[in-house]
C-alpha positions in Angstrom: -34.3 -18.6 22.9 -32.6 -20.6 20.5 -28.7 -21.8 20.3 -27.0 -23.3 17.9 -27.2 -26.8 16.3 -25.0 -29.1 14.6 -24.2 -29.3 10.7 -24.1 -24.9 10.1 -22.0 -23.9 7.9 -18.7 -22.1 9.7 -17.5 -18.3 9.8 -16.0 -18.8 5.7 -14.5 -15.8 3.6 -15.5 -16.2 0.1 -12.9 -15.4 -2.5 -13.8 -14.0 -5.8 -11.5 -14.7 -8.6 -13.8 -12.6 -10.8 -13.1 -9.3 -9.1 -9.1 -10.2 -8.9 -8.9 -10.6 -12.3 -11.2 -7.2 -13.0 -8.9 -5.3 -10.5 -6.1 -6.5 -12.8 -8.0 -5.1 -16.0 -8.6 -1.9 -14.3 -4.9 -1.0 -13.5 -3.8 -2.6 -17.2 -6.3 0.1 -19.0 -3.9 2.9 -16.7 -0.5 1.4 -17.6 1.9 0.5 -20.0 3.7 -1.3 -17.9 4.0 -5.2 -16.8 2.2 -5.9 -13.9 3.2 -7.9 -11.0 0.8 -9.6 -8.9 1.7 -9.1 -4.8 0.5 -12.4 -3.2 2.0 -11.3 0.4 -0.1 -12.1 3.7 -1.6 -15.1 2.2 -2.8 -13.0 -0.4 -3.8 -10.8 1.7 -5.9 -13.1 3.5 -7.6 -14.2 0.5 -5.5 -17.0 -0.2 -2.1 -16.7 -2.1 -2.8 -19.2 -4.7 -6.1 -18.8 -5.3 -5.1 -14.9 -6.2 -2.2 -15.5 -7.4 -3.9 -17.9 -10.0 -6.8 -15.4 -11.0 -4.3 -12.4 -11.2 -2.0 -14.6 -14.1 -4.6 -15.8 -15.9 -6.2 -11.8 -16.3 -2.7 -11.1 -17.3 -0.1 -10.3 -14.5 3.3 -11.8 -15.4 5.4 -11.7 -12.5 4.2 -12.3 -8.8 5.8 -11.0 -5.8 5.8 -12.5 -2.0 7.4 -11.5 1.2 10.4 -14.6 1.7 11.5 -17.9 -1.1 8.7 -20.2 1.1 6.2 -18.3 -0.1 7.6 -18.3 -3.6 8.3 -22.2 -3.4 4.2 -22.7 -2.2 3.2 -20.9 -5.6 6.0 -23.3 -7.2 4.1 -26.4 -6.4 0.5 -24.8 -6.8 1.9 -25.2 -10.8 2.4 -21.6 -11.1 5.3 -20.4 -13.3 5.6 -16.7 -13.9 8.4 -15.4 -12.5 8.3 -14.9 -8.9 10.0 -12.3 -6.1 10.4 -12.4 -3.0 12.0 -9.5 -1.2 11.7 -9.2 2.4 13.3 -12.6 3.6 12.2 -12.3 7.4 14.4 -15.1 7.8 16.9 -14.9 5.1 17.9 -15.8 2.1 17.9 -19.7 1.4 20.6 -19.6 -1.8 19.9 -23.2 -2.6 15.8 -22.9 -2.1 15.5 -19.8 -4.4 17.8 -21.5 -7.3 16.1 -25.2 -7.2 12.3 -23.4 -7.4 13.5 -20.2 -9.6 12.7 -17.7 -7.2 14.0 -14.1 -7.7 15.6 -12.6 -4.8 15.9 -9.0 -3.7 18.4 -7.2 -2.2 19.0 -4.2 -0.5 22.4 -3.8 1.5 26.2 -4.5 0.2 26.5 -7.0 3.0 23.3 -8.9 1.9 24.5 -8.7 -1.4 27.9 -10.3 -0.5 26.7 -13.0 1.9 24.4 -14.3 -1.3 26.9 -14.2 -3.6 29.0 -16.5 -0.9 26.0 -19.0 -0.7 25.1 -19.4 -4.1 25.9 -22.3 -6.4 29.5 -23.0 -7.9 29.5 -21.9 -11.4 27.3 -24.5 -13.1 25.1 -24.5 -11.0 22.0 -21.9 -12.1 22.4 -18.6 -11.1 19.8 -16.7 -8.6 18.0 -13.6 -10.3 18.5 -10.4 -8.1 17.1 -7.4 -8.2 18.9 -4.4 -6.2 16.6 -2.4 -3.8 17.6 0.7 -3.8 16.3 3.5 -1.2 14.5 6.3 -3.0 12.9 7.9 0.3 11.4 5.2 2.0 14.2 4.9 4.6 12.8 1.1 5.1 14.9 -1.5 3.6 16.9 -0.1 0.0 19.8 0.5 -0.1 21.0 4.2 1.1 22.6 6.0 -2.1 26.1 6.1 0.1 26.5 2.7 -0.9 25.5 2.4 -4.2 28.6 2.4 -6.3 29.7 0.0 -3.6 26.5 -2.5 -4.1 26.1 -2.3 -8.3 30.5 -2.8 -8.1 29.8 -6.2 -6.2 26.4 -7.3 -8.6 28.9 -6.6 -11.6 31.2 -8.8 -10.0 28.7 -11.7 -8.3 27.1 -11.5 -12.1 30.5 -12.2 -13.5 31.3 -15.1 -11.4 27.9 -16.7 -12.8 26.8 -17.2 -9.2 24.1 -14.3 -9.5 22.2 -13.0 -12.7 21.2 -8.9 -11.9 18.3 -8.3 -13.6 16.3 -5.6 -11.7 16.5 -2.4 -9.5 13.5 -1.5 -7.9 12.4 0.6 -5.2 9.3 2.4 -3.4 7.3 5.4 -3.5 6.5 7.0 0.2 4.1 9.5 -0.6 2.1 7.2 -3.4 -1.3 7.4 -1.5 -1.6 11.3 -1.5 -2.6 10.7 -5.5 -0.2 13.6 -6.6 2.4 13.2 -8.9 4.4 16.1 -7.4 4.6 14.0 -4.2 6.6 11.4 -6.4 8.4 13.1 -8.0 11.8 13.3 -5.6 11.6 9.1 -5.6 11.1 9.1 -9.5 13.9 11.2 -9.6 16.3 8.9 -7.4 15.2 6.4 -8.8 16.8 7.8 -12.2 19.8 8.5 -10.6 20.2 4.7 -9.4 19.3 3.2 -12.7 22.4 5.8 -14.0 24.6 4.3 -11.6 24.1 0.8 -12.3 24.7 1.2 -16.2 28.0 3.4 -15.4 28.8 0.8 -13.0 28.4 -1.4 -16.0 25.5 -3.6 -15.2 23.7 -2.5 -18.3 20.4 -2.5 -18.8 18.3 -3.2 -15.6 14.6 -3.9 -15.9 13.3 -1.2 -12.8 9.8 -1.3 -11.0 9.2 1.3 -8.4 5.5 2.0 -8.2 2.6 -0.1 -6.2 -1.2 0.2 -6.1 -1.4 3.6 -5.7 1.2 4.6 -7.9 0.2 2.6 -10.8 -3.5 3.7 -11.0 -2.5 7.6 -10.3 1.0 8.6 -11.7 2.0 7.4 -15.3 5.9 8.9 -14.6 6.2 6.3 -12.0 5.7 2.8 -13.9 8.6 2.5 -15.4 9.1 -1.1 -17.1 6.7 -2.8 -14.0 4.2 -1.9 -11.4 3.7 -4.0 -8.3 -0.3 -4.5 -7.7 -0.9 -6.2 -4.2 -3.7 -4.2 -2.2 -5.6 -3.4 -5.4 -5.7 -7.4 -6.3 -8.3 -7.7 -3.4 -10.3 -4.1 -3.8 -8.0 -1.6 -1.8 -6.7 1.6 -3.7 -5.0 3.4 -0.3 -5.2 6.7 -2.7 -9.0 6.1 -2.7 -9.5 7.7 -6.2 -10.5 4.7 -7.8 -12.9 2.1 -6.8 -11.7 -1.6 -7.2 -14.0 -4.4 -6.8 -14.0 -6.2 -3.5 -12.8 -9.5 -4.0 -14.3 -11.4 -0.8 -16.9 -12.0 1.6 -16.8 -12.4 5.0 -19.8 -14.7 6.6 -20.5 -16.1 9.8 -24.2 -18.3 11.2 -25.9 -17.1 14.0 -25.0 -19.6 16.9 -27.6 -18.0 19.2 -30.2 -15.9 19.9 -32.3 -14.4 22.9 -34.7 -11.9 23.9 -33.4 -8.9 26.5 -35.2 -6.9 28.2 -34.3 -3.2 28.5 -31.4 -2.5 30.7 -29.7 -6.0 30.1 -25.6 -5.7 30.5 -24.2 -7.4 26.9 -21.0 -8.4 27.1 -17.3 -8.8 29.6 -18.2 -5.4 31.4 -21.4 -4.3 31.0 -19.7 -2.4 28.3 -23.2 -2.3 26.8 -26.8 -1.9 28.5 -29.9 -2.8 25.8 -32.3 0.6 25.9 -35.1 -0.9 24.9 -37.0 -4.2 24.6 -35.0 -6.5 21.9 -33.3 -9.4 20.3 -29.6 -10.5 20.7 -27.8 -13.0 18.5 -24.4 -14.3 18.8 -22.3 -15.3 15.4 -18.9 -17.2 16.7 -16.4 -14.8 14.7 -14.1 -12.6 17.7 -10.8 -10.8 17.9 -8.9 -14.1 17.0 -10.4 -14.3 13.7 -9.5 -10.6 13.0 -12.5 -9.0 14.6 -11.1 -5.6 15.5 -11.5 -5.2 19.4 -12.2 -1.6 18.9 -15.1 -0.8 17.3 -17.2 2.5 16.6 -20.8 2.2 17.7 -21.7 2.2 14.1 -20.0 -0.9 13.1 -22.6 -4.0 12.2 -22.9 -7.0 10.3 -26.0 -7.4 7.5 -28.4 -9.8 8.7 -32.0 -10.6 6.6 -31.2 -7.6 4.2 -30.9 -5.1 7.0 -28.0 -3.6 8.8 -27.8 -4.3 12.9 -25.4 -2.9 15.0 -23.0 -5.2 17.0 -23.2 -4.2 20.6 -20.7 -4.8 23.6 -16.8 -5.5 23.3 -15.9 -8.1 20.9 -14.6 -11.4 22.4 -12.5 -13.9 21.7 -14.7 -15.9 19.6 -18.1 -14.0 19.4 -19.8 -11.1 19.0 -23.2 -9.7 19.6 -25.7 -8.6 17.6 -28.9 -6.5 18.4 -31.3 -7.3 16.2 -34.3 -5.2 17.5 -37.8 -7.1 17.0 -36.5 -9.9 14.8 -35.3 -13.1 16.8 -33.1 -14.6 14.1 -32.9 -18.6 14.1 -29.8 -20.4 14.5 -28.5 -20.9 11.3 -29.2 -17.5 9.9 -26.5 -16.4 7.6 -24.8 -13.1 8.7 -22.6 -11.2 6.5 -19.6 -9.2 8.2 -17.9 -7.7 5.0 -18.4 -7.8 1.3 -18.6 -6.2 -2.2 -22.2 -6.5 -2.4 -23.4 -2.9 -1.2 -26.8 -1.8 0.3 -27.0 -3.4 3.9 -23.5 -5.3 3.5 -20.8 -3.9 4.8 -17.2 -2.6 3.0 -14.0 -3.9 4.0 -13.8 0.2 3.8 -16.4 0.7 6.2 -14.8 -1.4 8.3 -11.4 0.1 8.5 -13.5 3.0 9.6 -15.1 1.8 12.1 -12.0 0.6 13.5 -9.6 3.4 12.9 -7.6 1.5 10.9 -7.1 0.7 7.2 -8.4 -1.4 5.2 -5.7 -4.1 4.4 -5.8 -4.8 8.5 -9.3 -5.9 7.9 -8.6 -8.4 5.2 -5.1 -9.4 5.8 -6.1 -9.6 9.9 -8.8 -12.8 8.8 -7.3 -15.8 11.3 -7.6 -19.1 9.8 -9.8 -20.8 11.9 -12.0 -18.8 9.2 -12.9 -21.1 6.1 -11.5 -19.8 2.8 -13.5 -20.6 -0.3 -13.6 -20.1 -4.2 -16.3 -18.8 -5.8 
């Protein structure tokens, strides 16, 4: 038996600017339109700055995030595209998005009217908005009821100098099914709402309605900007085109042990060895993003070989059956990566745990080590 020592190198996700910045190419060689780089979810687990960085310098000129902190973060990393942030899980901070020039959406009249209240006197710089209008999502735009209501206040917010409009954007629900015919009833609102800002006399609006999927299947939904966050790291939910994984997930073994045949692994007994073998233990679990529920398939690549993790995943471990080779503490497992053969997908991963695969990457807890390769 052997258990671990000091000095290994911790459970560390390995970031790979290289394949952020060739998942940008890709989806620039299918559109003619800007890109903009969605850093959400810590980059979706990969880091925000670190992707956010490699996604500008391959050519994306806007980034997007979920609320103004996470704009303000990419602020002081030095980054200076421009930045949105349009999901404000705890509002809007007025003064915040002015003083680090961070875009603001909005997607309701009252929204609309409680930012014109809070912004600067005139003078002061005005806060970019761009109008999120509801074209079938039914999550967050704004309905079309109120849209002559919503583009009558932005005329007047924009007059006062307290707010520039400069967007409308919106979402496509049906994106991942790779058919254009799917998007075509969101394209086609979306048309309508970029009608009834100009008769409302906003002029011209720049619009951005499609995301990953959209961009790299359906040409009729980029309009001026498409909004790339999943594809940055290697996920295309329409799963027509394959991106390049842009981490790696991997852990030491901390311990290993021989079992006999009929040995209980695990809280439960959940698993009973069937033969004569080898068990190692790498110090990743469900609080590092682990998913709980696992196939019987699902297993790490350990010594250029696949082996199967066996019994329920804990807190902070899981178990490993390596058959006839007693692996040394020390020995480098890897849980996920881009690499092929015996390493795991992210994909295969998602499958394994009936889920997709942005839960696997953006689920990563950060007692995990992030680092740039």
């Amino acid at each position: 038996m052997t258990s671990a020592g000091p000095h290994l190198q911790g459970p560390t996700l390995q970031v790979l600017p290289v394949a952020v910045a060739a998942n940008v190419r890709r989806v620039q060689a299918r559109t003619d339109a800007r890109i903009m780089a969605v850093v959400k979810a810590d980059g979706y687990g990969h880091g925000a700055i670190a992707v956010a960085q490699a996604a500008v310098a391959a050519g994306a000129e806007q980034l997007g995030v979920t609320d103004i902190t996470e704009g303000s973060a990419l602020r002081a990393a030095g980054l200076t595209v421009p930045i949105l942030a349009w999901l404000h899980p705890s509002g809007i901070d007025a003064a915040r998005a002015a003083a680090d020039r961070i875009d603001v959406a909005v997607a309701s009249v009252d929204e609309l009217r409680q930012l014109i209240v809070d912004a600067g006197p005139l003078g002061d710089p005005a806060i970019r908005v761009h109008l999120n209008v509801d074209t079938g999502m039914a999550r967050g735009g704004c309905p079309s009821e109120h849209w002559e209501e919503l583009f009558r206040l932005a005329r007047a917010g924009h007059g006062l100098g307290r707010i520039d409009v400069v967007a409308l954007m919106g979402h496509l629900p049906l994106a991942d099914y790779a058919d254009p015919a799917q998007n075509a009833a969101a394209v086609l609102r979306m048309d309508a709402a970029v009608t009834a800002a100009h008769r409302s006399g906003l002029g011209r609006l720049f619009v951005h309605l499609a995301a990953t999927s959209g961009a790299l299947t359906d040409r009729a939904t980029h309009f001026d900007m498409v909004r790339i966050g999943a594809g940055l790291v290697g996920i295309d939910p329409s799963g027509t085109i394959a991106l390049n994984g842009a981490s790696r997930l991997t852990a030491p073994i901390v311990h290993t042990a021989r079992a006999s045949r009929g040995t209980p692994v695990g809280y439960g007994g959940f698993h009973v060895t069937d033969r004569d073998t080898h068990l190692s233990v790498i110090g990743l679990g469900y609080a590092d993003g682990i998913p709980r529920g696992l196939s019987a398939n699902a297993a790490v690549e350990i010594g250029g070989r696949r082996h199967r993790i066996v019994g329920h995943v804990s807190m902070d471990q899981i178990v490993i059956d390596t058959g006839a080779e007693a692996f040394p503490h020390g020995t480098v497992a890897t849980v996920f990566g881009p690499d092929g053969g015996a390493v795991p997908s992210i994909h295969e991963w998602a499958d394994w745990a009936a889920t997709i695969p942005h839960t696997i990457v953006a689920g990563i807890g950060p007692r995990v080590k992030r680092s740039t390769t």
